[in-house]
C-alpha positions in Angstrom: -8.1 -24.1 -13.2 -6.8 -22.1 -10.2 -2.8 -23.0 -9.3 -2.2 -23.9 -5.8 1.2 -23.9 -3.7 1.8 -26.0 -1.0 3.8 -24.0 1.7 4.0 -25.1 5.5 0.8 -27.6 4.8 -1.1 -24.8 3.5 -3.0 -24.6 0.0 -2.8 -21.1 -1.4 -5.2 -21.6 -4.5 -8.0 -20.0 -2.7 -5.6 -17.1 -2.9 -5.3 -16.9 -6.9 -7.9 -14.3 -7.5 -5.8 -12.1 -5.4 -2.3 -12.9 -7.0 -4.5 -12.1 -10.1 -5.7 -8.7 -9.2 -2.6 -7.5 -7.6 0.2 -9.9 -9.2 1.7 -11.4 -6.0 1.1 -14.2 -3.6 -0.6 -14.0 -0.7 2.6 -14.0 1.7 4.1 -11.5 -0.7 0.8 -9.3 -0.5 1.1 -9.3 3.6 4.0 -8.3 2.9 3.4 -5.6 0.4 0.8 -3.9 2.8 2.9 -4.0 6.1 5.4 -1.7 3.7 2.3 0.4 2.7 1.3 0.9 6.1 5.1 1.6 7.6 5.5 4.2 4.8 1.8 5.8 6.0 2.8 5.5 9.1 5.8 7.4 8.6 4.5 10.4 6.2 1.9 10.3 9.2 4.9 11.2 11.4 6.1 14.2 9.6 2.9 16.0 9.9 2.1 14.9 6.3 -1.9 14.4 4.8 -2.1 11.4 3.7 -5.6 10.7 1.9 -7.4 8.3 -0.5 -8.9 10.2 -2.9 -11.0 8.7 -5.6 -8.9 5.5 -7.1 -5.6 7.3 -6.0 -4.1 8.7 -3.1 -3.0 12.7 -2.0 0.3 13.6 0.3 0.4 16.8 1.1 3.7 17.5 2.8 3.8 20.3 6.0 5.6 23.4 5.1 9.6 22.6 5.6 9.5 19.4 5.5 9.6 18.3 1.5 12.7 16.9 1.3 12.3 14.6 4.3 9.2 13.3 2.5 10.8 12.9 -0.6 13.5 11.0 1.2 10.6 8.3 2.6 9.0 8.2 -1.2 12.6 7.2 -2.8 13.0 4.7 -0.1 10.0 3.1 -0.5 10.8 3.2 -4.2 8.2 3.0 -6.9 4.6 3.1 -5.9 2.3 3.6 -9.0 1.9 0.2 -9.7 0.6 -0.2 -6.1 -2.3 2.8 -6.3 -4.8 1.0 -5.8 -3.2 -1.3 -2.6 -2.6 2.6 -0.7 -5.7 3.3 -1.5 -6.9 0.3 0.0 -4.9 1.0 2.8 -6.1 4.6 3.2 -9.5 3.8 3.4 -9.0 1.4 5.8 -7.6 3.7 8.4 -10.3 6.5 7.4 -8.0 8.7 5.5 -10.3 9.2 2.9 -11.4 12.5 1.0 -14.9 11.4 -1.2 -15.3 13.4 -4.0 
């Protein structure tokens, strides 16, 4: 049986087999990828690539400019447990290297 919660006369059991897959609700998911796409948005900025690449994702930092990216990562704080949700992300925007 699929839970359901009741928020602002809404039913969010149809939302379950997402909350399964990535471990969040579906307002906390919206949430999750409007930080995923500020933070691509941002390496973007500073002349970073920024690719999907397989199951995982490639930044590849301009010359210069490492510690400013490293500064955007630790902001964002930890991201391997989001792979694939970048990814998804990625490949929505066409940032995307097949192999």
């Amino acid at each position: 049986m699929r839970e359901t919660r009741k928020e602002a006369g809404h039913t969010f059991g149809e939302w379950a087999p997402l909350r399964d897959i990535y471990g969040m609700m579906m307002d906390e998911l919206a949430e999750t990828w409007n930080a995923i796409d500020a933070l691509i948005d941002d390496l973007l900025a500073t002349g970073c690539e920024v690719v999907a690449v397989g199951r995982g994702y490639c930044i590849t930092p301009p010359d210069g400019m490492e510690a400013t990216v490293k500064a955007l990562l630790d902001r964002f704080g930890p991201r391997a447990h989001l792979m694939p949700a970048i990814n998804q992300r990625l490949r929505l925007r066409g940032l995307v290297v097949e192999i």
